[in-house]
PyMOL Python script that loads the backbone (N, CA, C, O; Angstrom):
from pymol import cmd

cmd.read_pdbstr("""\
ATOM      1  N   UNK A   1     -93.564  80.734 -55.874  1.00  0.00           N
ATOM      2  CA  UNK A   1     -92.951  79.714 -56.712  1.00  0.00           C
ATOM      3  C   UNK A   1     -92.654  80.312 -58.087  1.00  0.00           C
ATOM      4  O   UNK A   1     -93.496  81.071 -58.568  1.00  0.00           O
ATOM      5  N   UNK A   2     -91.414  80.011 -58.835  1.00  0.00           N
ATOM      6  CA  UNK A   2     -91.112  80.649 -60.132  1.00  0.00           C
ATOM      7  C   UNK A   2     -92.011  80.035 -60.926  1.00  0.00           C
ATOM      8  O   UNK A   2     -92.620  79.069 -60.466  1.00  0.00           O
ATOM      9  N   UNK A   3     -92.245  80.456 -62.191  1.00  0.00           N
ATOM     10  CA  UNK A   3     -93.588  79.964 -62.951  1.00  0.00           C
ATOM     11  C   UNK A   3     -92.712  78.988 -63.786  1.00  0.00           C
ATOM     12  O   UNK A   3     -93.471  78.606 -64.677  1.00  0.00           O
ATOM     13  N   UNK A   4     -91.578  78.424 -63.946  1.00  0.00           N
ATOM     14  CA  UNK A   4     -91.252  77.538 -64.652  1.00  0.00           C
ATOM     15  C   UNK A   4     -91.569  76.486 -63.923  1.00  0.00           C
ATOM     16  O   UNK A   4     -91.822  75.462 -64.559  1.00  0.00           O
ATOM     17  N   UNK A   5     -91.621  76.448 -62.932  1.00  0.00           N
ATOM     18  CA  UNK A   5     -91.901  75.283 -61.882  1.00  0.00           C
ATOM     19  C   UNK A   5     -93.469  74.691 -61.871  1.00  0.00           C
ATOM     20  O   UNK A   5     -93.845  73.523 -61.769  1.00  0.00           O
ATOM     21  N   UNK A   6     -94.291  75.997 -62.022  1.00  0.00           N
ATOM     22  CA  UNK A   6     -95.517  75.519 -61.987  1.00  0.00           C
ATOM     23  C   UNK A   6     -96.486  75.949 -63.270  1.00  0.00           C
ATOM     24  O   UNK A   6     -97.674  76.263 -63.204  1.00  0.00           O
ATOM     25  N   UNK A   7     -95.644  75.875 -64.460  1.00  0.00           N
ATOM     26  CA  UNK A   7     -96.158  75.913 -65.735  1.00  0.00           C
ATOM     27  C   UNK A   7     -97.165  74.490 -66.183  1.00  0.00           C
ATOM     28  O   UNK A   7     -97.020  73.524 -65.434  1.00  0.00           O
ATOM     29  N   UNK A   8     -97.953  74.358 -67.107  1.00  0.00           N
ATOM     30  CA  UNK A   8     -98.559  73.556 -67.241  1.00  0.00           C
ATOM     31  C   UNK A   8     -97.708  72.065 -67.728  1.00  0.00           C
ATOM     32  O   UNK A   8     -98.129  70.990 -67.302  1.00  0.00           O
ATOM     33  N   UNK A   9     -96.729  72.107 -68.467  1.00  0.00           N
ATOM     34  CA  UNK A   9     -96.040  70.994 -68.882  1.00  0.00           C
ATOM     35  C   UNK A   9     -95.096  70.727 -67.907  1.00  0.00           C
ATOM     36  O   UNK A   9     -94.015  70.221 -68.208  1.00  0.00           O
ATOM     37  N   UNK A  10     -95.454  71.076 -66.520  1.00  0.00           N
ATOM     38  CA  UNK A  10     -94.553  69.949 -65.006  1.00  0.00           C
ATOM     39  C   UNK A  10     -96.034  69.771 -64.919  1.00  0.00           C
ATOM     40  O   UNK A  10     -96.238  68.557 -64.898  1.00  0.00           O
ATOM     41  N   UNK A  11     -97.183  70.442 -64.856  1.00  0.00           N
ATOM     42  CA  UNK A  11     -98.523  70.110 -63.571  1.00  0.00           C
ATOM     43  C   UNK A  11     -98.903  68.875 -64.545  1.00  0.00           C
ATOM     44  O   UNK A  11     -98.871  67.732 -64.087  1.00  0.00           O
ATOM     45  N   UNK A  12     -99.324  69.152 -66.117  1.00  0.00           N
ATOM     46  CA  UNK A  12     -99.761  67.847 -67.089  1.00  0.00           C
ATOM     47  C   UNK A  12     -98.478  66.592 -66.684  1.00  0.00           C
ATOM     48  O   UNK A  12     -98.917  65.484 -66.375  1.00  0.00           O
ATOM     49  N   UNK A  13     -97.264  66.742 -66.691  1.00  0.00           N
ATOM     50  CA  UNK A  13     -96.447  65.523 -66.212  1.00  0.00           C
ATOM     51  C   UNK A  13     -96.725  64.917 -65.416  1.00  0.00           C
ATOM     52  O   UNK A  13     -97.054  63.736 -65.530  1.00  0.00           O
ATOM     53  N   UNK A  14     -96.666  65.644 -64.223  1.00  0.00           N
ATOM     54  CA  UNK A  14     -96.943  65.368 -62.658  1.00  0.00           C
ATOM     55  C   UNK A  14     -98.481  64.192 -63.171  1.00  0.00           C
ATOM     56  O   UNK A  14     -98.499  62.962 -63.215  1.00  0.00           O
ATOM     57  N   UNK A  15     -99.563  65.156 -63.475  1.00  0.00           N
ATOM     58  CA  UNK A  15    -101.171  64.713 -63.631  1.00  0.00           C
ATOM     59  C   UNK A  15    -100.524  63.119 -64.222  1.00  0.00           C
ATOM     60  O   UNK A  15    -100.850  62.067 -63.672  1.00  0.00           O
ATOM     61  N   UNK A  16     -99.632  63.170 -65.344  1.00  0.00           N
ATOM     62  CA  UNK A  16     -99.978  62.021 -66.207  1.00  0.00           C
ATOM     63  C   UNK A  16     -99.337  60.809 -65.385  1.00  0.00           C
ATOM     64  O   UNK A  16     -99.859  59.744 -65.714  1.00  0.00           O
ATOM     65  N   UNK A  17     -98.143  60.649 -64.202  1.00  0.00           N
ATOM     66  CA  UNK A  17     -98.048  60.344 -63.972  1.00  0.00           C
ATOM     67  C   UNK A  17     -98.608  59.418 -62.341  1.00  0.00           C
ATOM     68  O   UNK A  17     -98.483  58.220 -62.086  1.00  0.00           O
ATOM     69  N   UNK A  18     -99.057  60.225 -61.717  1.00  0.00           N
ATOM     70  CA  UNK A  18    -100.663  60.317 -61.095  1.00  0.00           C
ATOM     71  C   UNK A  18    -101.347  59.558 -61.596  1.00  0.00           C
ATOM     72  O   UNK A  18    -101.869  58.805 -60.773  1.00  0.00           O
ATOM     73  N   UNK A  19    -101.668  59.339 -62.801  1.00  0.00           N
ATOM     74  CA  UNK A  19    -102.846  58.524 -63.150  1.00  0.00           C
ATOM     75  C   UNK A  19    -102.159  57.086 -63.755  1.00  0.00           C
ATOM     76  O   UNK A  19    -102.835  56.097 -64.039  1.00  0.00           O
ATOM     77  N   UNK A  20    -101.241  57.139 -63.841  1.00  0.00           N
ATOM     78  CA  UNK A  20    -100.364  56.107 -64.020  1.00  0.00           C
ATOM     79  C   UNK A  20    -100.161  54.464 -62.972  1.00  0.00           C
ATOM     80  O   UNK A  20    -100.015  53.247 -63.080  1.00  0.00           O
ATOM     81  N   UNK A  21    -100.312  55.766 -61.819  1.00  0.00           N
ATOM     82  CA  UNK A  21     -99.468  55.073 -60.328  1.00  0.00           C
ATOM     83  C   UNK A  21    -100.724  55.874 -59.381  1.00  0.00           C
ATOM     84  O   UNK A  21    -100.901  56.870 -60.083  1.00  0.00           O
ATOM     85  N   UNK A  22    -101.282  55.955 -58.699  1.00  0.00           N
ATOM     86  CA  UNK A  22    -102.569  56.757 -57.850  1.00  0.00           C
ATOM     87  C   UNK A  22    -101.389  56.760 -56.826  1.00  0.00           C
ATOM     88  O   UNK A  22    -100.925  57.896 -56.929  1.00  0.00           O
ATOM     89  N   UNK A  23    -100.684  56.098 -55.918  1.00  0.00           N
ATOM     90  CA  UNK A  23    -100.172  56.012 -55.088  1.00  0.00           C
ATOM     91  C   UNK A  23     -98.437  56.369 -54.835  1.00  0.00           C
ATOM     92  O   UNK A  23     -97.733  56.109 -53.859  1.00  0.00           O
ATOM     93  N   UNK A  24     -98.106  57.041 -56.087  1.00  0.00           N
ATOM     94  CA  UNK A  24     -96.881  57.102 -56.354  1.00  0.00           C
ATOM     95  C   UNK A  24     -96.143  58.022 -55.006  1.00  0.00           C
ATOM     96  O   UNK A  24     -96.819  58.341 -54.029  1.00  0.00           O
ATOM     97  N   UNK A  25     -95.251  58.237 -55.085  1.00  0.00           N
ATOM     98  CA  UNK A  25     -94.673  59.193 -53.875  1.00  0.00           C
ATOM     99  C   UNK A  25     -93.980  60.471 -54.651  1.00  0.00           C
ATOM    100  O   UNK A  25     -93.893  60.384 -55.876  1.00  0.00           O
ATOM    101  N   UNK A  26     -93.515  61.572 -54.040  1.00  0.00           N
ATOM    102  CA  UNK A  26     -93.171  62.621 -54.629  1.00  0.00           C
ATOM    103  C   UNK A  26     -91.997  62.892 -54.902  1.00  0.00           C
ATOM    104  O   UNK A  26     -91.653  63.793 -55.668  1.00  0.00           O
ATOM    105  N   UNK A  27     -91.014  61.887 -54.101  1.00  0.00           N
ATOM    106  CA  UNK A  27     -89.250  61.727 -54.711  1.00  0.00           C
ATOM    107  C   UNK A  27     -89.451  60.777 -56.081  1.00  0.00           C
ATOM    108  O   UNK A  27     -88.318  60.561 -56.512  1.00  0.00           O
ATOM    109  N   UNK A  28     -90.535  60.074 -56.999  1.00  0.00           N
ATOM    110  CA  UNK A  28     -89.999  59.656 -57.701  1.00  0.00           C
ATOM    111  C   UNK A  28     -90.268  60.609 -58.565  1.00  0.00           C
ATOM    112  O   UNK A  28     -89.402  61.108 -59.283  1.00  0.00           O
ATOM    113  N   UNK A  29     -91.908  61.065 -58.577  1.00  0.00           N
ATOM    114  CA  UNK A  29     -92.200  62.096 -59.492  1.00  0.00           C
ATOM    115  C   UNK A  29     -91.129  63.323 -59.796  1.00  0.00           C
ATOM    116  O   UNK A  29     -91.196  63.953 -60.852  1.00  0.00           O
ATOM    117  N   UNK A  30     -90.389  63.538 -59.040  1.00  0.00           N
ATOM    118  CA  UNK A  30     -89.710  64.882 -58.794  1.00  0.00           C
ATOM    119  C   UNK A  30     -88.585  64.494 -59.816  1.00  0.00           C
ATOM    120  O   UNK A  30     -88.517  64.845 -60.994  1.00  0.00           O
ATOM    121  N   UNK A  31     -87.591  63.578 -59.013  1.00  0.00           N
ATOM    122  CA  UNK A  31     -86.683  62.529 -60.111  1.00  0.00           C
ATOM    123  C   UNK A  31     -86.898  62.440 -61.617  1.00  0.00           C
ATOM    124  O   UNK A  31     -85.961  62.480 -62.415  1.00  0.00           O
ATOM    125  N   UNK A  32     -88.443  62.293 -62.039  1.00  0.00           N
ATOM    126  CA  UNK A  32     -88.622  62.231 -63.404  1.00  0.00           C
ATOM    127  C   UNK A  32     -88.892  63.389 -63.932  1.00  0.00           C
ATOM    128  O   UNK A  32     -88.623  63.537 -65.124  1.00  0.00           O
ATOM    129  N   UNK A  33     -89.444  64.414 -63.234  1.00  0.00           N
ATOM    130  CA  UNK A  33     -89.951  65.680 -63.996  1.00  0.00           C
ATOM    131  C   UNK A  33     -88.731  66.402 -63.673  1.00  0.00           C
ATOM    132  O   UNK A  33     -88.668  67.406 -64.381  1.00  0.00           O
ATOM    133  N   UNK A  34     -87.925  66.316 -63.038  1.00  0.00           N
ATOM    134  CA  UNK A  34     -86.523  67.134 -62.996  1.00  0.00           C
ATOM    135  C   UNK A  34     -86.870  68.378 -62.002  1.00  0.00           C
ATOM    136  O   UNK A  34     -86.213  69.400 -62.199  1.00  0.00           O
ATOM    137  N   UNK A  35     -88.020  68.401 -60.752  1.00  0.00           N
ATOM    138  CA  UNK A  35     -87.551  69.259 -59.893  1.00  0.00           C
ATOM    139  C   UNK A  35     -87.950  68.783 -58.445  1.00  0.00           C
ATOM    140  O   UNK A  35     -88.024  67.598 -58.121  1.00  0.00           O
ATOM    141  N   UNK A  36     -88.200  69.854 -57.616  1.00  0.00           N
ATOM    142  CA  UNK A  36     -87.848  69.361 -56.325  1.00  0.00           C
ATOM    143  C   UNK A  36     -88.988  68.999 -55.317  1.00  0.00           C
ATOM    144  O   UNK A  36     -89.850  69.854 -55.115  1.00  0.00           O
ATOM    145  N   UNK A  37     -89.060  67.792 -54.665  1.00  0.00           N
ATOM    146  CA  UNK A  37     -90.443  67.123 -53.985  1.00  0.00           C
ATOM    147  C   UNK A  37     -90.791  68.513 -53.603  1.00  0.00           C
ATOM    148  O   UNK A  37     -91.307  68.958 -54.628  1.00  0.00           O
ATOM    149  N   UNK A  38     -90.801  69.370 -52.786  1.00  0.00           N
ATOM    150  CA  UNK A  38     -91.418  70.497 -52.647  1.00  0.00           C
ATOM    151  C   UNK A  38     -92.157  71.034 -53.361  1.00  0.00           C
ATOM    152  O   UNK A  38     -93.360  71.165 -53.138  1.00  0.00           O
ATOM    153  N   UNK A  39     -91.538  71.453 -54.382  1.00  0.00           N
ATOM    154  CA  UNK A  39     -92.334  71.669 -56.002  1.00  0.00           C
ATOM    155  C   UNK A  39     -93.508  70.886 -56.661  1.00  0.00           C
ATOM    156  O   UNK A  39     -94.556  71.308 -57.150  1.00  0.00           O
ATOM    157  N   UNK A  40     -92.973  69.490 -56.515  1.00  0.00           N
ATOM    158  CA  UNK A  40     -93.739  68.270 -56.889  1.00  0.00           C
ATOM    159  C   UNK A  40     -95.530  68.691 -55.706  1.00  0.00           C
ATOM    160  O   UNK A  40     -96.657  69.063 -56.031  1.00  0.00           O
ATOM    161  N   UNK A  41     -94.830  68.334 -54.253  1.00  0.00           N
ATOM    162  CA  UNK A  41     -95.853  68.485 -53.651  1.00  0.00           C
ATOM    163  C   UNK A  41     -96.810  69.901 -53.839  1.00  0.00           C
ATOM    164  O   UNK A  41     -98.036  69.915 -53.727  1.00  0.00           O
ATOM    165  N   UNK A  42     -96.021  70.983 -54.126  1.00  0.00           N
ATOM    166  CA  UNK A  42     -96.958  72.225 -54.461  1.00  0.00           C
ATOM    167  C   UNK A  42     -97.935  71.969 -55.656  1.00  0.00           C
ATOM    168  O   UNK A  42     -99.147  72.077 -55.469  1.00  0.00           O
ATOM    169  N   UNK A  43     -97.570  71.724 -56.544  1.00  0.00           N
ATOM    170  CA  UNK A  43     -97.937  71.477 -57.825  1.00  0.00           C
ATOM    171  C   UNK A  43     -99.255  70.781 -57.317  1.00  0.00           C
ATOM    172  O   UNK A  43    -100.391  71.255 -57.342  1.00  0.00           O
ATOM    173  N   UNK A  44     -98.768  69.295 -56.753  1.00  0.00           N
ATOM    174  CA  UNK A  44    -100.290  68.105 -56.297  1.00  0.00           C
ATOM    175  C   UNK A  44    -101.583  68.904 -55.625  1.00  0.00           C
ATOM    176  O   UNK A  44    -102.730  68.987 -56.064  1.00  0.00           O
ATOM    177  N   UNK A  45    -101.013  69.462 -54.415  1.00  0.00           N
ATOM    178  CA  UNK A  45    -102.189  70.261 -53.611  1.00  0.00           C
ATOM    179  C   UNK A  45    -102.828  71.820 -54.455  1.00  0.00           C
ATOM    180  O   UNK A  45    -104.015  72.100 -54.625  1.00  0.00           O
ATOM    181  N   UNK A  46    -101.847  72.488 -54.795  1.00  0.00           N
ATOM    182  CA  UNK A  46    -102.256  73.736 -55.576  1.00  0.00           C
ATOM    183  C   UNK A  46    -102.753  73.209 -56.861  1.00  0.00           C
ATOM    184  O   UNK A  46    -103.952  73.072 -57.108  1.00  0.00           O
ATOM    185  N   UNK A  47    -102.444  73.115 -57.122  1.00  0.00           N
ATOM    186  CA  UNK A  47    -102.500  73.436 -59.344  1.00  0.00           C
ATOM    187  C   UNK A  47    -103.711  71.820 -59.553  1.00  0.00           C
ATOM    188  O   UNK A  47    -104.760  71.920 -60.190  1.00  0.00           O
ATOM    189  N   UNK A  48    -103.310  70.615 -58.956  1.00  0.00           N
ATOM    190  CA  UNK A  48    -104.276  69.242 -59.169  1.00  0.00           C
ATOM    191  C   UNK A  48    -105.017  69.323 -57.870  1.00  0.00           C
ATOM    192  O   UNK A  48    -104.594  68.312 -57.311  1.00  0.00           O
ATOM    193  N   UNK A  49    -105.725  69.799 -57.165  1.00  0.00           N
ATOM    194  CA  UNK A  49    -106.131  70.153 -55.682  1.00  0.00           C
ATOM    195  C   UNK A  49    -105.901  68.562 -55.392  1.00  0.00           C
ATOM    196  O   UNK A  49    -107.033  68.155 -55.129  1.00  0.00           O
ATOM    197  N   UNK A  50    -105.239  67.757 -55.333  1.00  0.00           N
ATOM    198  CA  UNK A  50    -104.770  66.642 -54.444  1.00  0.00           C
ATOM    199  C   UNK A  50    -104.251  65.946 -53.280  1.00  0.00           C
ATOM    200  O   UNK A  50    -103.055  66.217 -53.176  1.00  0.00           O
ATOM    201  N   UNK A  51    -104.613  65.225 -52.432  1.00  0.00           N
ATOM    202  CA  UNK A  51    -104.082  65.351 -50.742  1.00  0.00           C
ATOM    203  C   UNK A  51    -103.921  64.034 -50.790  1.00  0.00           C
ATOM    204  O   UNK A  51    -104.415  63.145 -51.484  1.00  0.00           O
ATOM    205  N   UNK A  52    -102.583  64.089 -49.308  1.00  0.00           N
ATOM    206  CA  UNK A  52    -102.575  62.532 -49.433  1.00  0.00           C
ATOM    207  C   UNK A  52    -103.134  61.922 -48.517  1.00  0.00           C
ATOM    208  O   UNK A  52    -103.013  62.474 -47.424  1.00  0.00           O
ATOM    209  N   UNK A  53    -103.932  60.623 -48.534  1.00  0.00           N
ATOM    210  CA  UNK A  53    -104.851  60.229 -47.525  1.00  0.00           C
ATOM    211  C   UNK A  53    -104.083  58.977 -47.200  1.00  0.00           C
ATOM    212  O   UNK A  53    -103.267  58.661 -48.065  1.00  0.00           O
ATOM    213  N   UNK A  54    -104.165  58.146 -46.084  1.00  0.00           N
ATOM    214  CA  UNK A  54    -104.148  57.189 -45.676  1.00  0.00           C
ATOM    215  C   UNK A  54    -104.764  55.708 -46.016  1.00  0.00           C
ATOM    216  O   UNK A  54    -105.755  55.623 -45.290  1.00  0.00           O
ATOM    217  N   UNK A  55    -104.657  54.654 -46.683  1.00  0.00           N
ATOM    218  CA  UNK A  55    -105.056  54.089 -46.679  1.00  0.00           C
ATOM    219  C   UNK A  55    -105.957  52.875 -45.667  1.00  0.00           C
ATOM    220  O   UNK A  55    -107.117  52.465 -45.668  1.00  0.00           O
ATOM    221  N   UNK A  56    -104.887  52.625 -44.956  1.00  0.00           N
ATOM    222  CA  UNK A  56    -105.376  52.197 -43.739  1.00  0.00           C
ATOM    223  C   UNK A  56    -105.524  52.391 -42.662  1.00  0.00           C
ATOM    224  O   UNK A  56    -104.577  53.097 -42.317  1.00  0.00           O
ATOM    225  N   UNK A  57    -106.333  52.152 -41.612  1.00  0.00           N
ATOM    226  CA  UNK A  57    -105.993  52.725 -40.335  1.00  0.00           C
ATOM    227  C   UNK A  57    -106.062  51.701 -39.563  1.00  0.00           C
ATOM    228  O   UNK A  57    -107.041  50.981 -39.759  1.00  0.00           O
ATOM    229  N   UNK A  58    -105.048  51.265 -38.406  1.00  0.00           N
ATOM    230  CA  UNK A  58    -105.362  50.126 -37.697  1.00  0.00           C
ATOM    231  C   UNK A  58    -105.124  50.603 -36.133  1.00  0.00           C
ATOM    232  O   UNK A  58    -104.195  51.354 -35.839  1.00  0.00           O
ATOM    233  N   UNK A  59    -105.942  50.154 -35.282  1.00  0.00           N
ATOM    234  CA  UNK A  59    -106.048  50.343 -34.374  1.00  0.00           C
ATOM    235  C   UNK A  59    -104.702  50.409 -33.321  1.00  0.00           C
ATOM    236  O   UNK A  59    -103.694  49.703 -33.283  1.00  0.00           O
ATOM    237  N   UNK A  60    -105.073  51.406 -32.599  1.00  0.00           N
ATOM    238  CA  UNK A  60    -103.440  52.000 -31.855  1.00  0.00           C
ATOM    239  C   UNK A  60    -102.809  50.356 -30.727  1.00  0.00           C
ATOM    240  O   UNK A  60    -101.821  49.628 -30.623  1.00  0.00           O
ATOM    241  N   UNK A  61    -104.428  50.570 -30.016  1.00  0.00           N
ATOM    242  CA  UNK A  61    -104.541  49.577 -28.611  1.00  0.00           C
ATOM    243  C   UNK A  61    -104.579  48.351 -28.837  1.00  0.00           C
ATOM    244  O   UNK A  61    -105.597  47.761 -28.476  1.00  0.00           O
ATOM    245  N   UNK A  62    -103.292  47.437 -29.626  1.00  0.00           N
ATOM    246  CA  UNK A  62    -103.970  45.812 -29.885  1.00  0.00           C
ATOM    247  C   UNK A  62    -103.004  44.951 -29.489  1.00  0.00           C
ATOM    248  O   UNK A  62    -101.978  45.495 -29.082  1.00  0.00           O
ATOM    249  N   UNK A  63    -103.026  43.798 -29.487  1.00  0.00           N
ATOM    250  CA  UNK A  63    -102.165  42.610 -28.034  1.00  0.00           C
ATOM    251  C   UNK A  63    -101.736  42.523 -29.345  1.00  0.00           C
ATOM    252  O   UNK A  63    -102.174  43.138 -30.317  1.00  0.00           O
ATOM    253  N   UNK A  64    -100.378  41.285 -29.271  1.00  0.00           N
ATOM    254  CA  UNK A  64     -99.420  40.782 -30.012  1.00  0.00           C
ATOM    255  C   UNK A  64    -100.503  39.735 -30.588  1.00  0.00           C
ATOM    256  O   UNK A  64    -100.323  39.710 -31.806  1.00  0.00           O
ATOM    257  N   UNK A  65    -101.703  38.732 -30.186  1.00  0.00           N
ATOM    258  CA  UNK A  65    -102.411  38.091 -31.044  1.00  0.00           C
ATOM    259  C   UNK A  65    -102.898  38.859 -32.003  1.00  0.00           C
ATOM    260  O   UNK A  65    -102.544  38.445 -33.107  1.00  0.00           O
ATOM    261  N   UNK A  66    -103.817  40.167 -32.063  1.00  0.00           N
ATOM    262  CA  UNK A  66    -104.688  40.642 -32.667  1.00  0.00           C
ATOM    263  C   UNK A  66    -103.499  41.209 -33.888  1.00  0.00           C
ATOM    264  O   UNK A  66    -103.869  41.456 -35.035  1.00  0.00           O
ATOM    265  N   UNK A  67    -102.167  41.353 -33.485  1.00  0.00           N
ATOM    266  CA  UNK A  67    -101.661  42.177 -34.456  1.00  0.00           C
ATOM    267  C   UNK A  67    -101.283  41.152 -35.566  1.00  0.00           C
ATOM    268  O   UNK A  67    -101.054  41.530 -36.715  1.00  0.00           O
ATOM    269  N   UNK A  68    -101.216  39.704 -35.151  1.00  0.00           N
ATOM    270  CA  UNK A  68    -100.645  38.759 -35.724  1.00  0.00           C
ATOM    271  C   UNK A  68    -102.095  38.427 -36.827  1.00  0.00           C
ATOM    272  O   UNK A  68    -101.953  37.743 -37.841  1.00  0.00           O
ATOM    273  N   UNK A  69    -103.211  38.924 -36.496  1.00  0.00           N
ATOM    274  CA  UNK A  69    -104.286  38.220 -37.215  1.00  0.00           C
ATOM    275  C   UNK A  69    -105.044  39.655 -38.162  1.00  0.00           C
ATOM    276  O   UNK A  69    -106.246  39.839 -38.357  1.00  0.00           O
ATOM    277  N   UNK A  70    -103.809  40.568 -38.650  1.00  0.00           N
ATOM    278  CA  UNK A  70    -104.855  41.680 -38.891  1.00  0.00           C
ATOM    279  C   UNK A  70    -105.028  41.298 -40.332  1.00  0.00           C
ATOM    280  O   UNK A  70    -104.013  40.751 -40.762  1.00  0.00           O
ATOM    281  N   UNK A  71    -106.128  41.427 -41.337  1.00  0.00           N
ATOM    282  CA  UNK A  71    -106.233  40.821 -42.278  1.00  0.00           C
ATOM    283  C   UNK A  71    -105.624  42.298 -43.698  1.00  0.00           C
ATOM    284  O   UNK A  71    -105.380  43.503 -43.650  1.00  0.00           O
ATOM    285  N   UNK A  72    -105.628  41.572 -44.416  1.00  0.00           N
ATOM    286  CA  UNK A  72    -104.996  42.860 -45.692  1.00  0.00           C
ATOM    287  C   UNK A  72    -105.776  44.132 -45.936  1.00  0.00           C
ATOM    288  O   UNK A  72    -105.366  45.179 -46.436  1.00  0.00           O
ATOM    289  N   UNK A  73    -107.247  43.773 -45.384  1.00  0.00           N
ATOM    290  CA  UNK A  73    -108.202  45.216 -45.504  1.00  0.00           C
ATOM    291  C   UNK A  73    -107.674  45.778 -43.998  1.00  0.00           C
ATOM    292  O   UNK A  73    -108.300  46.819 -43.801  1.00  0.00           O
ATOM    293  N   UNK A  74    -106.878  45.538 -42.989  1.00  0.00           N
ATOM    294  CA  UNK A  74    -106.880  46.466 -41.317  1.00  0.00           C
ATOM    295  C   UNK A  74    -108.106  45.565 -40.618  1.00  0.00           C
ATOM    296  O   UNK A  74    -108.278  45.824 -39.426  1.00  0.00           O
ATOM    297  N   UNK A  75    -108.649  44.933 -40.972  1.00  0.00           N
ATOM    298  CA  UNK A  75    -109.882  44.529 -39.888  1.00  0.00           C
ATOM    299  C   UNK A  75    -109.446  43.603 -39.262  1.00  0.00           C
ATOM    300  O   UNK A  75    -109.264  42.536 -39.849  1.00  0.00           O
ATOM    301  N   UNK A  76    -109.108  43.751 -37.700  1.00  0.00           N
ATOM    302  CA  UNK A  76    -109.125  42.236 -36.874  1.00  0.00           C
ATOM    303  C   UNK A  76    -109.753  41.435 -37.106  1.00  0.00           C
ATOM    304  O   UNK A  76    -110.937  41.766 -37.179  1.00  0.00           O
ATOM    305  N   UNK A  77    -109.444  39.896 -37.374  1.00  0.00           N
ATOM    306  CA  UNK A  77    -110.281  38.606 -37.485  1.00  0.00           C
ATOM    307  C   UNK A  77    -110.157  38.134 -35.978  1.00  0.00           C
ATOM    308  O   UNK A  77    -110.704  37.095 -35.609  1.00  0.00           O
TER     309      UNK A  77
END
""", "prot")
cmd.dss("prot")
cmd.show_as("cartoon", "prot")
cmd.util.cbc("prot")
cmd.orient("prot")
């Protein structure tokens, strides 16, 4: 990666915006810091050791009732 890309004033942007939004995505960050989700994403995992996790997980195997009743945390009622 060229070092303009992964100089500290994109990784501090990137960071400040991160803490802004926890959940933000990497086309907007990229959009605002002026380079490319690739970049964006290098920057998150390398330079902020950051990964993206899943919030929810809901079960693969469930009938059309259970899907109709899943509550805002993923837990079947």
């Amino acid at each position: 990666m060229p070092v303009t890309i992964t100089d500290n004033k994109h990784v501090e942007n990137i960071h400040a915006m991160l803490k802004e939004n926890h959940s933000i995505m990497c086309k907007p960050i990229a959009a605002e810091v002026g380079i490319s989700t690739t970049s964006v994403f290098h920057n998150l995992t390398e330079h902020l050791g950051k990964r993206k996790v899943y919030t929810k997980w809901i079960p693969q195997c469930l009938t059309e009732d259970q899907c109709a009743t899943i509550s805002n945390d993923g837990r079947v009622e």
